[in-house]
C-alpha positions, 0 to 999 in steps of 0.5 A, a space after each residue: 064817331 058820330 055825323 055831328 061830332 065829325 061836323 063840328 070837327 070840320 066847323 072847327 077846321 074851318 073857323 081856324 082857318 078863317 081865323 089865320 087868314 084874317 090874322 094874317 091880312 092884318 099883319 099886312 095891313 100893319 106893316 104897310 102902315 095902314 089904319 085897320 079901325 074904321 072911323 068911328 063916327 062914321 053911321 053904319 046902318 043896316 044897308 051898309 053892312 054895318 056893324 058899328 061899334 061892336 065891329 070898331 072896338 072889335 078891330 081896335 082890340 085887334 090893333 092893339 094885340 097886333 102892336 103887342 106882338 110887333 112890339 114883342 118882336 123888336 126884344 123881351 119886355 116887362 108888362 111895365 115896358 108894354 103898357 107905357 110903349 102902347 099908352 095903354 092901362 094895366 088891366 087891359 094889357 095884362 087882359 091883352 096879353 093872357 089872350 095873346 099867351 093862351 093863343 100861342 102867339 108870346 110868352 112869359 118867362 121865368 124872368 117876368 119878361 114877355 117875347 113873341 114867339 
């Protein structure tokens, strides 16, 4: 193996990590009832580490995917179910949850209904 295949292997390792923990810091915020989006009309500029917009609808993408799971965890249900208990459109759930499948976090059954794993 060469020096730079076993360093982005370890880049990897690493970002997976981090990711986990940053999943995992937001299911405790959520089930401590906390709001994880920032307030958006808030002005971000450089000096305070802002991200602004990108950072908001980055988090509020999150909650979203987080309400899902949550929502999944109570029982099965159809893409129908989801989008009405969330007040949310078809395509940005179907979108929502093909993420959330692809990253083994739900799935789909043969009967069309969505669970948390």
């Amino acid at each position: 193996m060469s020096a730079e295949l076993v360093r982005l292997a370890q880049k990897l390792v690493d970002l997976d990590r981090e990711a986990e923990e940053t999943r995992n810091a937001m299911r405790r915020l959520l089930a401590n009832g906390a709001d994880p989006t920032p307030n958006p009309t808030r002005r971000r500029g450089p000096r305070s580490g802002g991200g602004g917009m990108r950072d908001h609808l980055l988090a509020k993408a999150a909650a979203a995917e987080e309400a899902i799971v949550a929502l999944l965890r109570e029982g099965p249900k159809r893409q129908a179910e989801i989008m009405a208990a969330l007040n949310s459109a078809g395509s940005t759930t179907g979108q929502r949850l093909a993420r959330l499948s692809e990253k083994g976090f739900i799935q789909r059954g043969d009967d069309g209904l969505w669970s948390a794993l």
